[in-house]
N, C-alpha and C positions, 0 to 999 in steps of 0.2 A: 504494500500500500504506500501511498504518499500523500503527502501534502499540499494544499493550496492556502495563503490566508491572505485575504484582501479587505481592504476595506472600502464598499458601495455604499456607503452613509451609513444608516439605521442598519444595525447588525439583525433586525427582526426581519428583514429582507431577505434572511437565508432560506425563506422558501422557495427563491428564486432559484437555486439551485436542486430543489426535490423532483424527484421523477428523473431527472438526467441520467440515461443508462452511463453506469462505469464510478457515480457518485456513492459511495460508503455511507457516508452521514455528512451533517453538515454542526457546526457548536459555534454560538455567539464568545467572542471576545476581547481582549483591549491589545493593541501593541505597540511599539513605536519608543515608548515613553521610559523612564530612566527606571523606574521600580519595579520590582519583581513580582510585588501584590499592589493591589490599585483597586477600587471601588468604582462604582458606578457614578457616585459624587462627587468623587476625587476628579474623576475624568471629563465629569462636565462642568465642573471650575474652571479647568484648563491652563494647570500648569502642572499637571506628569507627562503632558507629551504623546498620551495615547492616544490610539483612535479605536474608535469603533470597527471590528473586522469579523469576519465568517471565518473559521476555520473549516476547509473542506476536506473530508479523507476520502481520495479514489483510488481507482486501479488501475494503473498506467500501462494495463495489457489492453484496457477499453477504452478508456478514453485518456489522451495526452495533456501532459502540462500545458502545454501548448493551447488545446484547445479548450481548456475548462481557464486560462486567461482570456479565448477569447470571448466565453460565453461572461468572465468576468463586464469586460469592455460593451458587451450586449446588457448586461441588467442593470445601470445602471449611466448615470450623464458624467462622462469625464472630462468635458469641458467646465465644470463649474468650482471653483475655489473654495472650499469647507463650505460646502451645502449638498444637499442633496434633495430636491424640492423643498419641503416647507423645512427641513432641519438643517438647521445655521451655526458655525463651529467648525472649530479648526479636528474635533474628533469627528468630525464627516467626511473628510478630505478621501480623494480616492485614492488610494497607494495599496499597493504589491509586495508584500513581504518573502522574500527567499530566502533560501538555505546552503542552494550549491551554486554553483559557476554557471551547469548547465541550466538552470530553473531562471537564473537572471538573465543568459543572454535569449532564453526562449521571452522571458518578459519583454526584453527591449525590445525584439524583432515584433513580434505582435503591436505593443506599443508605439512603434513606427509606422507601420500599417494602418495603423486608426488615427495616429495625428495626421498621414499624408491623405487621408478620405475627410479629416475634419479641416482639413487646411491649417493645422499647425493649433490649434484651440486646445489640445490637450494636455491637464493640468494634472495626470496622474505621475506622483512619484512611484521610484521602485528604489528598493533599501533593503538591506539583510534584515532579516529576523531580529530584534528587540524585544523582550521585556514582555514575551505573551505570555496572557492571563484570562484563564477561563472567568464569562462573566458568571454574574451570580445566576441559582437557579432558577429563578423568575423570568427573567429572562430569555432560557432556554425555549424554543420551540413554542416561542410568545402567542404566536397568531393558533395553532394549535388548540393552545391552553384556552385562548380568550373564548373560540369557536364553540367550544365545548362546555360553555357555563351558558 
């Protein structure tokens, strides 16, 4: 299995990824930011640096890093600077977190791709792995939970 962790604003948007054959699971939470444990609080103050992110686990016999960045790049607007429709904040920001060589230059390459279709508009960073932390479990599989009451 591998990993994907990106951050498309509001982490309760990881249903965007359900149903996607080759997707494992998908788990809301914080990365980016200098601490090892971080609250929900903590992070919408905004000064640990985190953001809001999906952790995705797949299987990279089904579907590639590659393309679960670019279904990244599809659910969400990465022309826009810490916001993601109505939620405003530098923990909305869209960024790309990796782990290896190959996982970052798969990131650029796709991200080139979408800036040169967006005409250069695109605000997504990509940065190594930081400081992830499962969010709390309220959180988790939010829309889910809500659905269900």
């Amino acid at each position: 299995m591998q990993i994907f962790i990106g951050g498309i604003g509001c982490f309760w948007d990881e249903t965007e990824y359900q149903g996607v054959p080759g997707i494992i699971s998908t788990e809301c939470g914080y990365c980016g930011g200098n601490n090892t444990t971080v609250s929900y609080e903590q992070v919408c103050v905004g000064d640990t640096e985190h953001i809001e992110v999906v952790k995705v686990v797949f299987n990279p016999k089904i579907i590639s890093y590659e393309n679960i960045t670019r279904l990244f790049f599809k659910i969400h607007d990465p022309t826009t600077l810490n916001r993601q429709g109505l939620n405003v904040g530098h923990q909305y920001r869209s960024e790309i977190f990796y782990n290896t060589e190959d996982e970052k230059e798969s990131a650029k390459k796709v991200l080139d791709e979408v800036n040169k279709k967006l005409n250069g508009k695109v605000v997504t960073i990509i940065r190594k792995e930081k400081s992830y932390v499962k969010a709390e479990e309220y959180h988790q599989k939010y829309f889910e939970k809500k659905n269900k009451r």
